[in-house]
N, C-alpha and C positions, 0 to 999 in steps of 0.2 A: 340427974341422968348419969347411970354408970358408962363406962369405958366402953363396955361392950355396944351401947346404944350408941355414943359416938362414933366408934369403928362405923358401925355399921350405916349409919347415916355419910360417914367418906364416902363411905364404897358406893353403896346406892347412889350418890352424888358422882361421884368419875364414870360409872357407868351408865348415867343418864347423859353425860356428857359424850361419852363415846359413841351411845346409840345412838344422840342427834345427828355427830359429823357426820355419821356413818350412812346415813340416810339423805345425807346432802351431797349431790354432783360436784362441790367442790370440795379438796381435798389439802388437809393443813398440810403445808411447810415446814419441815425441822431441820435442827441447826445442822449444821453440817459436823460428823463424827472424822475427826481425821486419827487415820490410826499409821502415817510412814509420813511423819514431820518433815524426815529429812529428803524424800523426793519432794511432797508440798511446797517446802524451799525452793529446791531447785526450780522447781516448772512454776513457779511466782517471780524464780531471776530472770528463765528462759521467756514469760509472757510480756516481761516489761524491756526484753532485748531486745536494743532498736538495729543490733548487728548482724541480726538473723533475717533483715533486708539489705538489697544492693547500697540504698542510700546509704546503711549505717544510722539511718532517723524513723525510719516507719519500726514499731514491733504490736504484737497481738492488742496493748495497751491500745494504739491510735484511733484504730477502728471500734473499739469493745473497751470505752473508757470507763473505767472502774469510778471516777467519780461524778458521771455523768449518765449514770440507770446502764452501763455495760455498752451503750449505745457511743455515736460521734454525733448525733444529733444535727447528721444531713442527711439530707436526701437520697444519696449515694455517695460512697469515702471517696478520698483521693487516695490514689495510688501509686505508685512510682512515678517520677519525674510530671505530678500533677495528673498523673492520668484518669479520667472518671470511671470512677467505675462501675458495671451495671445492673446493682441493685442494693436497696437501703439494707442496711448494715445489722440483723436482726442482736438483740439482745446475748450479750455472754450469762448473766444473772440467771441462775434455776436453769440453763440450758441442758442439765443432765440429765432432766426430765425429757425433753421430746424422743421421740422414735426413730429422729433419724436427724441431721444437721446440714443446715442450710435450707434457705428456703426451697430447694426443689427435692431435698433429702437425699442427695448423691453423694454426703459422706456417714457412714452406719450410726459410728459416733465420734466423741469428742476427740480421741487420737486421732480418726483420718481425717478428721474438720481442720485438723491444727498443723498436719503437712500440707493443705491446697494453697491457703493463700501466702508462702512461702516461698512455692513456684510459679504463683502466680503472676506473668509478665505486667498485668493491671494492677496488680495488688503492691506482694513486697520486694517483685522483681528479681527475687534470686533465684538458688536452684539448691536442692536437696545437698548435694555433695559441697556447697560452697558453705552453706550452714555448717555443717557437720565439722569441717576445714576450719568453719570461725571459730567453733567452740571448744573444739580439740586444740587450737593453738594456745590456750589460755592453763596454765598451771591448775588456777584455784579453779574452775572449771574442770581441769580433767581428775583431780582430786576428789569434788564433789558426785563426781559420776563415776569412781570406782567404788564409792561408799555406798552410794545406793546401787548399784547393780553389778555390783561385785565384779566389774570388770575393766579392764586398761582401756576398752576399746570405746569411742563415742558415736554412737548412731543415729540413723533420722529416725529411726522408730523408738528411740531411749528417749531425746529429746519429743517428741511429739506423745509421745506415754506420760513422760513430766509434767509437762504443760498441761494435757486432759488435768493429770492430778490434782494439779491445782484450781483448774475450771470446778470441778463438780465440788470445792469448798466455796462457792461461788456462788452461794444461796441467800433466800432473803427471809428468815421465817419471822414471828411475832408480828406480823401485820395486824392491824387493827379488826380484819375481817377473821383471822387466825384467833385470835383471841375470842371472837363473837361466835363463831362454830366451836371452841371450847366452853363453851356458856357463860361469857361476860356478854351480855345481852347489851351493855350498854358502854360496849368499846365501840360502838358504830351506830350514828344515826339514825333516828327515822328515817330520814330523806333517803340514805345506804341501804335499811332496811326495804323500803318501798323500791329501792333500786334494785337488790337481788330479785326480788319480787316478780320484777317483772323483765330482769335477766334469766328466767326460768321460765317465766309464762309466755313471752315470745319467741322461744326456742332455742336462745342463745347458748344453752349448756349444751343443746346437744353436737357442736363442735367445742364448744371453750369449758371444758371440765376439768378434773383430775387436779392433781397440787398445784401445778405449772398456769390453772386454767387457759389451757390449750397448748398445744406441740405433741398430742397424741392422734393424729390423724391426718389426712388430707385433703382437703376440700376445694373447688373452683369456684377463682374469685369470678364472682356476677352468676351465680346460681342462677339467679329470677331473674336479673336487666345485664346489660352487658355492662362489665367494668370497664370504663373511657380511659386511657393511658400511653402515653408514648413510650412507656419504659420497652425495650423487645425483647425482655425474658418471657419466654413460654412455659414455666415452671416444668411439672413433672416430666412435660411430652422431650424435653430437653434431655432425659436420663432416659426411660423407657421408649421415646419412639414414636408412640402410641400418637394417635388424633386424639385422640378422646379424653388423654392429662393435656391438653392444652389450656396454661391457664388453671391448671390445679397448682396447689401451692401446700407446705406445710402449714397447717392454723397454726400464727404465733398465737405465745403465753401473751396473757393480759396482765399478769402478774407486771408492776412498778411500771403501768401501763403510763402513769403521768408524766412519768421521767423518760419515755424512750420516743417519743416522738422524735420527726416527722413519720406521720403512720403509711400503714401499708405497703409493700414489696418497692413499690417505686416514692416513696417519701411522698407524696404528693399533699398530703393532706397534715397540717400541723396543730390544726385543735382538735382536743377531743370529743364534743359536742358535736361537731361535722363530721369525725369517723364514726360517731357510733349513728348517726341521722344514715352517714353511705352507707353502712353496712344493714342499719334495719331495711334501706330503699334496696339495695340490688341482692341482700343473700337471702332476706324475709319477705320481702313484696310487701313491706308494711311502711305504715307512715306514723312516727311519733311528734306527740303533742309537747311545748316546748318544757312543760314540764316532766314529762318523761324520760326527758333525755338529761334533763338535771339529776332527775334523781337516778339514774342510770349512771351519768357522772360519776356521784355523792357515792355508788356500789364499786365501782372503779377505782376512785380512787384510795379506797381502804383496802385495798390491794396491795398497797405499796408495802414492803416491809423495813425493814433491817436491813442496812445498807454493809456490805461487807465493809471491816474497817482496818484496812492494808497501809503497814511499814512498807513505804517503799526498797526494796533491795536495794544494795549495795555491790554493782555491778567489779569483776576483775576488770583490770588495765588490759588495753592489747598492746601490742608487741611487733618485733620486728618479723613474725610469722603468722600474725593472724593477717585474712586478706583486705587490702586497704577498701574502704568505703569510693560507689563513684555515683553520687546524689546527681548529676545532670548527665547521667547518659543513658541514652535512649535505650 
C-alpha cells in the first residue's frame, strides 16, 4: 500500500470521526488553550484567597472545591459566620459553557458570577471596596497586577476579570464518553452505550446537550408533576419578575455528574439513581425500569473527565495595611 493510500485512509478516518460527533447532540470537551499565563496565575491566587472574605477563611476554593467535582458536596455552603446558604452550590468545572451563571442566570458570565458572592452578606460577607483594599495592601500583589494590566491601580473589575480567567481553564476534557464520540467505540461500555441510548430516546438531550451537556438553556423544574422542596428560591421569576419563571432554573451541565452531588438546585437528592428516576418522574412523565436507570448511570458516568490538576499558589504575607480578618462578626 503506497503513502498516498495511507494518507488517504487518515483522512477518510478523522472525517468519519467528525461526522459522527457531529451528528451527536453531545458535544466534545477540549483542553483548555490558555494564552496570558500571567493573569491565569493571578486569578488561580485570587480564587484560592480566603482574604477576599470577612473571615479571611472562606475564598471561591470553599464553595467550588477544585478537588471535589468544583462542587462542596452539600446541600447548600456555609457562609460567613455559618450562615446557610440558599441554594446548592452548582459546579465551577466547564462552567464557561453555560449562558448565563448561577442557577437563576442573573450574572451574564464568569466575571459578574465572581464579584456576587464577595458581597455577599450569606456568602463571603465583605464588600467590593474592602477586597480591593486587601489586595492593594499586598506589594507582591500589586506587582502582579501592574504586570498584567499595565496599571498601578487594583480594581473589582481586574480582580473578578482574573479570577473568570482562570475559571474558563477549568475544564474537563478526555472523558471516556469524549473519546467514544471520537470513535473509540470501546472507551465506554455496553451498559454506557445502551445508556446514551436511551438518554436521547427519552428526551433527555433536548435540555442536556452541547459540550457542557446542559447550561445552554432554561427550563422549570417539575415540567409534568410538581417538584416537592422547601428550598424558597424561585429561580428565574427571581431576576425577571415574571410568574411564569417561577421555578425555571438554568439546566445544569451533567458533565462529572458523579462528583458533584448532592443533586438539584436545593441538594436534596444524593444518589444518582434517585435523580435520574426524579427527573424521568416529573420533567418526562415517564417511569424507568431498574434497569434503565443503571444503564442511564453507566451513560453518566463516562461523563466524567480530566480532572483539572492545580499547584496550589503560594499566597503574599499581609501586613500591617492590609484589613484585619473578623471570622465571628455578624
Amino acid at each position: 500500500m503506497n503513502k498516498l493510500s495511507l494518507l488517504s485512509i487518515a483522512l477518510l478516518s478523522t472525517l468519519s470521526v467528525g461526522v459522527n460527533a457531529a451528528n451527536e447532540p453531545i458535544e466534545i470537551i477540549p483542553a483548555a488553550v490558555i494564552t496570558n499565563h500571567e493573569k491565569v496565575e493571578l486569578g488561580k491566587m485570587l480564587f484560592f484567597e480566603p482574604r477576599l472574605s470577612k473571615s479571611g477563611f472562606i475564598s471561591c476554593n470553599s464553595c467550588h472545591n477544585l478537588s471535589t467535582g468544583g462542587v462542596d458536596a452539600l446541600p447548600t455552603s456555609i457562609g460567613h459566620n455559618w450562615q446557610e446558604g440558599p441554594i446548592n452550590s452548582p459546579t465551577v468545572l466547564n462552567a464557561e459553557y453555560g449562558l448565563a451563571q448561577f442557577w437563576d442566570g442573573r450574572a451574564k458570565d464568569l466575571k459578574e458570577q465572581a464579584g456576587g458572592p464577595i458581597a455577599n452578606p450569606k456568602e463571603m460577607g465583605f464588600s467590593h471596596e474592602l477586597a480591593v483594599d486587601t489586595v492593594r495592601s499586598m506589594p507582591a500583589y500589586q506587582a502582579r497586577f501592574e504586570k498584567v494590566y499595565d496599571s498601578k491601580e487594583v480594581s473589582i473589575d481586574m480582580i473578578t476579570d482574573a479570577i473568570a480567567e482562570f475559571e474558563k481553564t477549568l475544564v474537563t476534557p478526555n472523558a471516556p464518553f469524549d473519546l467514544y464520540l471520537q470513535g473509540d467505540k470501546a472507551a465506554i461500555s455496553d451498559q454506557a452505550k445502551a445508556g446514551y441510548q436511551l438518554f436521547k430516546d427519552k428526551g433527555c438531550v433536548s435540555c442536556h446537550n452541547g459540550p457542557a451537556v446542559g447550561g445552554t438553556m432554561y427550563m422549570k423544574m417539575g415540567l409534568v408533576k410538581p417538584f416537592h422542596t422547601n428550598n424558597p428560591a424561585t429561580g428565574r421569576k427571581g431576576v425577571t419578575g415574571k410568574e411564569a419563571d417561577k421555578f425555571v432554573f438554568k439546566v445544569p451541565t451533567l458533565r462529572n455528574i458523579e462528583l458533584t452531588y448532592p443533586y438539584f438546585h436545593d441538594g436534596s437528592v444524593w444518589d444518582l439513581e434517585e435523580a435520574v428516576n426524579t427527573m424521568a418522574d416529573i420533567q418526562l412523565g415517564q417511569k424507568l425500569s431498574d434497569k434503565e436507570v443503571k444503564e442511564m448511570v453507566a451513560f453518566l458516568n463516562s461523563l466524567t473527565g480530566e480532572q483539572p490538576q492545580i499547584v496550589l499558589p503560594i499566597l503574599p504575607p499581609s501586613n500591617k495595611n492590609t484589613p484585619r480578618p473578623v471570622p465571628f462578626e455578624d
